[in-house]
N, C-alpha and C positions, 0 to 999 in steps of 0.2 A: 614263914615256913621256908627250910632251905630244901629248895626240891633236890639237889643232888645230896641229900644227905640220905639214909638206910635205904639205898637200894637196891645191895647186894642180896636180901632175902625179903621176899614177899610179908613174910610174918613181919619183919621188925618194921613194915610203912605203915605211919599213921599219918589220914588225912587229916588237913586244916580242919573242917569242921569233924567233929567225932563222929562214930552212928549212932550214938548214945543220944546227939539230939537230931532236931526236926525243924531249922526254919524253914520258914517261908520256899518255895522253890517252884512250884507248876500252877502258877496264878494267874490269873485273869489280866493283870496288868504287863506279866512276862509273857502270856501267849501275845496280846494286841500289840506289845512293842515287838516282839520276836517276828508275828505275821508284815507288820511291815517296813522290818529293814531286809526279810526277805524276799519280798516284793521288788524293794527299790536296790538292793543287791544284787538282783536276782537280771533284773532286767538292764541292769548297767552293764551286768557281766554280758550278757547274751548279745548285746548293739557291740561291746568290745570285740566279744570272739568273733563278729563275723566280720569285722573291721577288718581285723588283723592277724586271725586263726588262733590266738592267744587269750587266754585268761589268767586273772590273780585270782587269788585266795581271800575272800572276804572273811576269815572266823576272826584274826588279828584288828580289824575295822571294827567288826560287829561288835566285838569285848568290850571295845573302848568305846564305843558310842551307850552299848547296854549299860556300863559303868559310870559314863556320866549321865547319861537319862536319869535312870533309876536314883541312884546315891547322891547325884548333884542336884539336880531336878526336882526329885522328889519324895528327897529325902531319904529314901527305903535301905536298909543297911544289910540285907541276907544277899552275901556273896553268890549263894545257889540261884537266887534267883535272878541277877543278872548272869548266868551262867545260862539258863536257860533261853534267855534273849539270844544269848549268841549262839547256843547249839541250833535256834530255830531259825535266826537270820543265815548263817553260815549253810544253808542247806539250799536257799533261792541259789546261789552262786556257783553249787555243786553240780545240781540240776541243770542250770543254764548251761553249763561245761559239758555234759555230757549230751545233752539236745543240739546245740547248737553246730556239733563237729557233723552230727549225718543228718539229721531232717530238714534241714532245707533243701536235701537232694528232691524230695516228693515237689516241692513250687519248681525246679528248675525242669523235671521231667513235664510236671505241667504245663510248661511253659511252652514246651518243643511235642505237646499233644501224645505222649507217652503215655500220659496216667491222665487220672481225673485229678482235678486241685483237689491239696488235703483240705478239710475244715477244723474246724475249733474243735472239735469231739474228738475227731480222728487225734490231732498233734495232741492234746490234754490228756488225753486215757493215756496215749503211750507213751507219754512223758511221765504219768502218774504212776503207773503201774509199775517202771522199771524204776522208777524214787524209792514206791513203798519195796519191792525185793532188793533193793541195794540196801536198805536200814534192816529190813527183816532178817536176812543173811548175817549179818552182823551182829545179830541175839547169841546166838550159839556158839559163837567166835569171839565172844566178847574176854570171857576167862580166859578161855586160851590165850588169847593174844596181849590184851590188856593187862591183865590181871597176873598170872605166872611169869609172862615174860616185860616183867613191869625190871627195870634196871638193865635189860637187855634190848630191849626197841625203845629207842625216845622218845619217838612221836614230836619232832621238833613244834610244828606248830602248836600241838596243843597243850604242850611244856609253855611255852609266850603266852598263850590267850592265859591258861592260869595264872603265868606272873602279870600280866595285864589288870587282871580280874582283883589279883591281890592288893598291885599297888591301888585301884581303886579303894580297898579300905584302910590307905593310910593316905585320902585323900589326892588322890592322881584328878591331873584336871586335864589332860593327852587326847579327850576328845574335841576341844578346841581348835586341833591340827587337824581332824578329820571336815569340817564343820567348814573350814576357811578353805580347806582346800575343793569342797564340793564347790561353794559361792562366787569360788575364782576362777572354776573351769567352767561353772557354768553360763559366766557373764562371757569368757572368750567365745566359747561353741556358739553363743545366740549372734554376738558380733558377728564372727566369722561366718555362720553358718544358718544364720536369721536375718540380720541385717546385710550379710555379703557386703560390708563396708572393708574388710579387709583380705584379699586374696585368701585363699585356704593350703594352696601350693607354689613352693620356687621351686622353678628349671631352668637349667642354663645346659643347652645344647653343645657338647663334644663334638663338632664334626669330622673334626681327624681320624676320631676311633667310632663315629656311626653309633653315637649312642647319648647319652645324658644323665646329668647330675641333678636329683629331686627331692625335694624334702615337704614334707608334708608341716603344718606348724601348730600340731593340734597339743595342749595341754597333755591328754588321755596319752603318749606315745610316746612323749617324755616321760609322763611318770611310769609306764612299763620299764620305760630301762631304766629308772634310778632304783625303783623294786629288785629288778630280778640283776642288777648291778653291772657293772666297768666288764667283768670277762662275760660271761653270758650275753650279753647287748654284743662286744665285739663277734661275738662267734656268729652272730645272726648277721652282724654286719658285714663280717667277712663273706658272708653267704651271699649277700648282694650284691659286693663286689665282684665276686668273682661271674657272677649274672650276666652283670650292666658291665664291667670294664674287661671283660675277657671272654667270653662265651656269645655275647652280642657283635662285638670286632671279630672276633672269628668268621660268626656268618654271614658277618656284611662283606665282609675280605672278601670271602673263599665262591657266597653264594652270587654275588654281584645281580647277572642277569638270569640268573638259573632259577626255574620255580622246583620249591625243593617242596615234599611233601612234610605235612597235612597246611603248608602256606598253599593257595591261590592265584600268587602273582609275584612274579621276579623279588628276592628280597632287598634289590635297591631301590624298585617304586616302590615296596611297602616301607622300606625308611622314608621315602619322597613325601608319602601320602602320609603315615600317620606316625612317623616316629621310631626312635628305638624302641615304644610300648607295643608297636604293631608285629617287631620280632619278638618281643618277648611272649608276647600272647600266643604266637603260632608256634614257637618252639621252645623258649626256656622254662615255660611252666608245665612243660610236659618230662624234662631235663628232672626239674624242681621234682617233681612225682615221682618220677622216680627213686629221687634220691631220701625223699620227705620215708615212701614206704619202705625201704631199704632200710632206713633209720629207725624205724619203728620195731622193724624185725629184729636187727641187732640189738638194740635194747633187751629185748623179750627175748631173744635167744642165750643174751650173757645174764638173765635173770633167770634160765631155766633151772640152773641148780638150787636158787633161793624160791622157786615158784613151788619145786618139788617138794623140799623140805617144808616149807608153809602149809603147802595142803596136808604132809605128813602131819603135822605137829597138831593142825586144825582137826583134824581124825582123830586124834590119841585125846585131844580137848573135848568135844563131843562126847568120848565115851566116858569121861570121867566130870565132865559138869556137874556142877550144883553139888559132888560127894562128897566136897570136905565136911569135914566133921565142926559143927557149931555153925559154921559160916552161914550159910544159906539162909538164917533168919535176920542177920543184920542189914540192915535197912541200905546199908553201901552194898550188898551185897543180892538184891532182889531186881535180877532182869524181868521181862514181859514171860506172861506165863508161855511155857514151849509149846503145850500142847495146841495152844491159841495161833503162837508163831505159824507153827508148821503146817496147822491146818489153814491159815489166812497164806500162808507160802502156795501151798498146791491150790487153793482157788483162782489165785491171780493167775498160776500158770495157764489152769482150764481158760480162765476168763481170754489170758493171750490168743488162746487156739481158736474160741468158739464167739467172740467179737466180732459183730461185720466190719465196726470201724476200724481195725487192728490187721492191716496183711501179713498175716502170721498163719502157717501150717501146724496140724497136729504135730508135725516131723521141725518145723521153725519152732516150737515152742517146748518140745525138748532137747533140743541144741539151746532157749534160752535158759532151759534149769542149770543144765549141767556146764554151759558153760559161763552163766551166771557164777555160781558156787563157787567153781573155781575161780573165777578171776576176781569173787570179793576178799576172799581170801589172799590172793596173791597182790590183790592193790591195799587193804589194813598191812599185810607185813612192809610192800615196801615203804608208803610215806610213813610206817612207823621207823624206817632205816634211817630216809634219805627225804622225807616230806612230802609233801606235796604237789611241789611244783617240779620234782622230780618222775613223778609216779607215769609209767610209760601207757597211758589210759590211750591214746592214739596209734601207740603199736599193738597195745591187746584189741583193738576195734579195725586194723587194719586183718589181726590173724583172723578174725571171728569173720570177718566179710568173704575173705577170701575163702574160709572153708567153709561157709553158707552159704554160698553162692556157687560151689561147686559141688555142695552134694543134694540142692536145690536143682541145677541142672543135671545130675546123673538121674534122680528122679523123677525128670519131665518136668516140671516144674522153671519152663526158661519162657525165656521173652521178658515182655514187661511185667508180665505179675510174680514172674519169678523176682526180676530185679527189684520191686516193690515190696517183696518179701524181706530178700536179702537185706536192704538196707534199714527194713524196718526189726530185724533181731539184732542186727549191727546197732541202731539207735538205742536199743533196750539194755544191751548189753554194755555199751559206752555210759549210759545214763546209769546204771548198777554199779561200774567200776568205779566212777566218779561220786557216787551218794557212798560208797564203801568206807571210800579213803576220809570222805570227809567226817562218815560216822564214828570212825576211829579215832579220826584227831580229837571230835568234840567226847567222847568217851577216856579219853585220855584226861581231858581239862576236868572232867566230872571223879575221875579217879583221885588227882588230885587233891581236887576241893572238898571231897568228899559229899558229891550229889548219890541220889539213887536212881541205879539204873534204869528203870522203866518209866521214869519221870524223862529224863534223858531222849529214852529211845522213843518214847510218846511223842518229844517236842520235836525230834528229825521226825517221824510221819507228818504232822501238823505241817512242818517247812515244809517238806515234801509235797505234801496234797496241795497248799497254797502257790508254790513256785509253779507247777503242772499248769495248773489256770494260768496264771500270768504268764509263762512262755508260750503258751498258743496265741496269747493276745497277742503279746509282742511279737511273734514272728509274724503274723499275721499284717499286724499293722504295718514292721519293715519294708515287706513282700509287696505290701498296696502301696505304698510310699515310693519306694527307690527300685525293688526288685534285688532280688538275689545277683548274684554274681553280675552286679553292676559298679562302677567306679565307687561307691558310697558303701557298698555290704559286700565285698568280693565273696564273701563265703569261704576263704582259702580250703580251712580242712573236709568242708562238705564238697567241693568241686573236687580233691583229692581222692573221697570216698566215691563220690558219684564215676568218675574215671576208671577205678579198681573194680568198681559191677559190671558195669560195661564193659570193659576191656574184656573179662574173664567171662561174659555170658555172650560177646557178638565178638569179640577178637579187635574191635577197630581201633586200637591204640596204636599211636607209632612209634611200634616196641623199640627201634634203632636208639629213639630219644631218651624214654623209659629206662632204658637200658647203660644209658651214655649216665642218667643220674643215678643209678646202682652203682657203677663201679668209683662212680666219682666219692660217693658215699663210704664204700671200702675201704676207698685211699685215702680217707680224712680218718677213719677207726684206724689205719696203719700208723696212722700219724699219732693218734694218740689224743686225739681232741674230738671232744662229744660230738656225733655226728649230728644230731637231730634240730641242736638250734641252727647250723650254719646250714642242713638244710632247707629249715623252713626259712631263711634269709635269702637260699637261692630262688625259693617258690617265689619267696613274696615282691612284690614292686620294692624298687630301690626308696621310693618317699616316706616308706613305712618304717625302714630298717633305721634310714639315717636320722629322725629324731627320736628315736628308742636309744640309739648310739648315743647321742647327744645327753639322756636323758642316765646313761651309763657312765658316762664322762664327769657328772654333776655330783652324781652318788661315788665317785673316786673321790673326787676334791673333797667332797664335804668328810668323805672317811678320812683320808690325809688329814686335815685340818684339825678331824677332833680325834686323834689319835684312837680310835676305835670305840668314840664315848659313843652314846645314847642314840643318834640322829645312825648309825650306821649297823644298829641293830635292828632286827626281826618288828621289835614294837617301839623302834624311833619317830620322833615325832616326823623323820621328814619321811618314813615308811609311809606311816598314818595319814600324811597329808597329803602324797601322792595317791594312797588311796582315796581318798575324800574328791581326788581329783577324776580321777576315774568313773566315780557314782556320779560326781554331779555333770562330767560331758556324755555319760548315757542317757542321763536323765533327761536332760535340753535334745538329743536324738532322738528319742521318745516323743516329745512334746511337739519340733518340729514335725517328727512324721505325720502325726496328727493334721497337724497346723495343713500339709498338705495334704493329705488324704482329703483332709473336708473344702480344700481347694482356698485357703486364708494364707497359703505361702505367701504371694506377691504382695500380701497385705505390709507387710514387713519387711521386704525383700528392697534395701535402696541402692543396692548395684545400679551404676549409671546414673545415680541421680546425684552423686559426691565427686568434683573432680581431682583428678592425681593426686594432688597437693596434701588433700584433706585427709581423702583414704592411705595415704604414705602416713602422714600423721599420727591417726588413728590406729597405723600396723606400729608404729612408734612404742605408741601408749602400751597397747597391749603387751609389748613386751616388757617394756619398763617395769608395768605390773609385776608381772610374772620374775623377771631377774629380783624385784624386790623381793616379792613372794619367797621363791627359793632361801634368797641368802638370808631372810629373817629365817626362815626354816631350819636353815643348816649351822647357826651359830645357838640353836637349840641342844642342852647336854640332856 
C-alpha cells in the first residue's frame, strides 16, 4: 500500500485491510505479547528518563518486535493483530514519560520530612487514572483529528510503525536489530554496573578554566543521540558547554573567595573539595531551570495559534461525530461507545477529587478536566504535525504547575499539602498529554491498516492500566535502591518541577540564577535555534551530553555513508537496535536495583578484586564490542 497515495480527500483512502473483512486483531495472544513489551518498555523508558530527563518512543520497537513475534514466531499472518501488540506495548513507554518528569517530586519531599512517603497505591492510581483520561479524551477526537484531517496531519510515527507492520508481511526480519541490541547493552550495564570491572565515568580535570571534561560510557546514551541524531545531540551538547567551559570559569574567576548565594562556602574551596560538580550543583542547575522552564513556555507560547485552532477544530469534531451518513456502521469506523466514554470520563474525575490516595482538590480535579481536554487535544494535533519527540509535553506541565499552584495558594490551599497537590494535577496532567500523543500515533497505524477503533482504544486502556502497576513498582524499587536525585537517577525534570512548586509557593529560589537561564534562553530563540534541547544540556551534567554527542556523531557517519538508505531512517535497523539498546540497559538497572535492594549487590560486585591491567582490558573488550556492534549496524540498507 502506498501511504502517500489518495490523501488529498478522505473519501478516496482505502485501508490495507478492507472493512468488509474481520481478521484476527484483539486476541488473547496480542493482549499477552502487548502486556509485556509494555511492561518491559515501560520500565526501560522510566530508569532512562530519570537518568537523563529524556525518553524515546517505543511504538517503532514495539512494531517490530510484535512483527516478528507473531509472524515469525508464530506464524500468525493478521497484520491487525500485530498492530495491536504495538498499540498496547507503545503505551508502557507513554506512561513512563509522563510519571516519571513529576512524581518522584513526592520521594524527594519525603525525603526532606515535607510529606509522607508515597506508596504503591498512591503512584498506581494516579498514574492509572491520568493513562485511562489520556486514551479516553482521544475517543472524541478521534474523527476529528485522524479521520478528516487525514492528508493534513501525518502523524509521522505512526505513518513508520504501519510501514513497519507492512514490511512484516512481505517478510521483514528488523526485529533481529532490536533483539542484538537489548543482549549487548545488557551484558555492558552488568559489566560496568554489576561486576564494576570496568569504570562507568572518564574525567580529566581542566584546571586552567576550574572545571572538567566527563563522559559517562553507558551504551543507553549513545544510542539517545544516534535516535534523536547529529543536530539535536549538538544542541544539547552545546548546552553543556556552555555549562561546564564558560558559566563554571566565570564563577570560579569572578567568585574566588566570595560565598555567593544559595553555595555555603567560598566557590574556590568548593572547587578544592568537590570539583567543578560542586559549582554546578549550587548554581548552574539553577541557571539550567531556568532556562529548561523558559524553554518550555516559548514552545507553548509559539504553539498558541496552533493550540487554538486545535481546540477550535476539536469543538466543530464533537459536534458533528459519528453524522456521516453510512459511515458509522463500518467496522473501521466504530470507536468505544460515547455515552460509556463520557460517563467513565466524569467518574475518574470524581474518583480524582474524593481518593484519599490521590492529593487532589474538588478545585485540583477541575483544573484536571479542563485542562486535561485541552491539552489532549493540543498534544494529538501537534505530534500529528511534528511527532513525538517534538511534542512540548514538559512545557504544557510546566504551564499547568505554575497556574496550580498559584490558584491552589490564592485559595489557602499552600504549604505542603498545597505543594502535594500541585504537583499531583501537574503529574496527571503530564501523564494525559503524553497517553494523548501516543494514542494518536497508535490510531493513526490502525487508520492505516485498517484496525477498528475500539479494539485499538481498548488495547491503550489495557497498556495503560498494566504500565500504572509497573511504574509504582519501579519507581519504588529505584527510590529503595539508589534514591532519587542521586548520582545514578538524578531525576532532571522532576527536580526541575519540584523547584517551580516551591519557588512559587515559599519564594526560595535564587531568582538572580533562575533569571540569568531565562534570558539566556531568549537569546538562543533570537538566534534561531530550538531553545529547549540546549537547555536541557545546560541543566544536565556534562557526562551525560557528551556520549549522546558521541552517539549523534555515529548516526551522521552512518547517514553519510548510506547516503540516506535504510539504517538513517525513522525504522532503520540501526534506529531499532539503538532502541533494543535502551530496553535492555534499563532492564539490567532494574534487575541490579533489585540485586540491591535485597542486599545481593556485593555478591557480584568484583571492584578491587581485578587489577589495572585486567580491568583496562576488559574496558578494551567492551568497546571493541560495541564499535563492532555499531558498524555491523550501520553497513545495514
Amino acid at each position: 500500500m502506498d501511504m502517500d497515495k489518495n490523501t488529498d480527500k478522505k473519501s478516496d483512502f482505502k485501508p490495507y485491510v478492507p472493512p468488509e473483512q474481520a481478521p484476527p486483531e484483539l486476541t488473547v495472544t496480542s493482549v499477552v505479547i502487548g502486556v509485556i513489551l509494555a511492561v518491559v518498555f515501560g520500565a526501560a523508558n522510566a530508569y532512562l528518563g530519570l537518568r537523563v530527563g529524556m525518553t524515546v518512543s517505543a511504538s517503532i520497537p514495539a512494531a517490530v518486535v510484535s512483527m516478528g513475534v507473531l509472524r515469525i514466531l508464530l506464524r500468525r499472518k493478521s497484520v491487525l493483530e500485530s498492530n495491536i501488540v504495538q498499540t498496547i506495548g507503545s503505551a508502557g513507554e507513554s506512561l513512563a514519560a509522563g510519571a516519571i518528569f513529576t512524581m518522584p517530586v513526592f520521594f524527594l519531599w519525603a525525603k526532606e520530612g515535607t510529606s509522607d512517603p508515597p506508596g504503591m497505591l498512591s503512584i498506581s492510581l494516579t498514574a492509572l487514572l491520568g493513562g485511562l483520561l489520556g486514551v479516553l479524551f482521544m475517543v472524541p477526537l478521534r474523527k476529528a483529528l485522524i479521520v478528516k484531517e487525514h492528508g493534513v496531519l501525518p502523524y509521522p510515527e505512526g505513518t513508520a510503525c504501519a510501514e513497519v507492520l507492512l514490511a512484516g508481511e512481505k517478510g521483514g526480519t528488523s526485529a533481529r536489530a532490536v533483539f542484538a541490541g537489548m543482549g549487548i547493552a545488557a551484558l555492558v550495564k552488568f559489566v560496568v554496573d554489576g561486576l564494576r570491572v570496568v569504570p562507568s565515568m572518564i574525567t580529566v580535570r581542566v584546571h586552567a578554566l576550574k572545571t572538567e571534561f566527563s563522559t559517562e560510557i553507558y551504551p543507553a546514551l549513545v544510542s539517545v543521540g544516534y535516535i534523536c541524531g547529529a543536530k539535536i545531540s549538538s544542541y544539547l551538547f552545546a548546552g553543556g558547554i556552555l555549562g561546564w567551559f564558560v558559566l563554571i570559569p566565570l564563577i570560579a574567576a569572578f567568585g574566588q573567595e566570595t560565598v555567593l548565594y544559595p553555595g555555603t562556602a567560598p566557590v574556590a574551596q568548593m572547587y578544592l573539595e568537590g570539583g567543578a560538580n560542586a559549582i554546578w550543583g549550587s548554581y548552574i542547575r539553577y541557571i539550567g531551570a531556568g532556562a529548561v522552564a523558559a524553554g518550555g513556555m516559548i514552545s507553548l507560547v509559539k504553539s498558541l495559534p496552533l493550540i487554538v485552532s486545535t481546540f477550535a477544530e476539536a469543538m466543530k469534531g464533537l459536534k458533528t461525530s459519528g453524522k456521516e451518513d453510512g459511515t458509522e456502521t463500518e467496522r473501521t469506523a466504530l470507536d468505544m461507545n460515547m455515552k460509556i466514554v463520557m460517563g467513565a470520563i466524569v467518574l475518574i474525575i470524581l474518583a480524582i477529587a474524593l481518593f484519599p490516595d490521590i492529593p487532589v482538590s474538588l478545585v485540583g480535579a477541575f483544573l484536571v478536566a479542563v485542562f486535561g481536554f485541552f491539552f489532549s487535544a493540543v498534544s494529538s494535533r501537534m505530534v500529528g504535525l511534528v511527532g513525538g519527540s517534538n511534542n512540548p509535553v514538559s512545557g504544557m506541565a510546566i504551564a499547568t504547575l505554575l497556574f496550580a499552584t498559584m490558584v491552589l495558594k490564592s485559595t489557602g490551599d499552600a504549604g505542603a499539602h498545597g505543594m502535594t497537590g500541585a504537583i499531583a494535577i501537574g503529574s496527571i496532567i503530564c501523564i494525559i498529554a503524553a497517553m494523548s500523543g501516543d494514542t494518536s500515533q497508535d490510531l493513526k497505524t490502525g487508520y492505516l491498516l485498517g484496525a477498528t477503533p475500539w479494539r485499538q482504544q481498548t488495547g491503550e486502556l489495557i497498556g495503560a492500566a498494566v504500565s500504572a502497576v509497573t511504574i509504582g513498582g519501579v519507581m519504588l524499587l529505584l527510590d529503595t535502591a539508589w534514591g532519587f536525585g542521586s548520582a545514578e537517577l538524578s531525576a532532571p525534570q522532576a527536580m526541575l518541577m519540584k523547584m517551580i512548586v516551591e519557588g512559587v509557593m515559599d519564594g526560595n529560589l535564587p531568582w538572580t540564577l533562575v533569571w540569568i537561564g531565562v534570558f539566556i534562553a531568549v537569546v538562543i530563540e533570537i538566534f534561531g535555534i530550538p531553545v529547549l534541547p540546549v537547555a536541557i544540556g545546560l541543566y544536565l551534567p556534562l557526562r551525560l551530553s557528551v556520549p549522546i554527542m558521541a552517539g549523534g556523531l555515529v548516526r551522521y557517519a552512518v547517514a553519510r555513508r548510506s547516503a540516506g538508505a535504510a539504517p538513517d531512517s525513522e525504522a532503520g535497523s540501526g534506529i531499532l537496535f539503538c532502541s533494543g539498546m535502551i530496553a535492555g540497559e534499563g532492564l539490567v538497572g532494574i534487575l541490579l536495583a533489585v540485586l540491591a535492594v535485597v542486599g545481593a549487590a556485593d555478591a557480584v560486585d568484583f571492584s578491587g578484586r581485578l587489577d589495572i591491567g585486567i580491568a583496562g582490558g576488559l574496558a578494551v573488550f567492551v568497546f571493541v564490542v560495541l564499535a563492532v556492534a555499531w558498524a555491523a549496524v550501520g553497513r545495514k540498507k
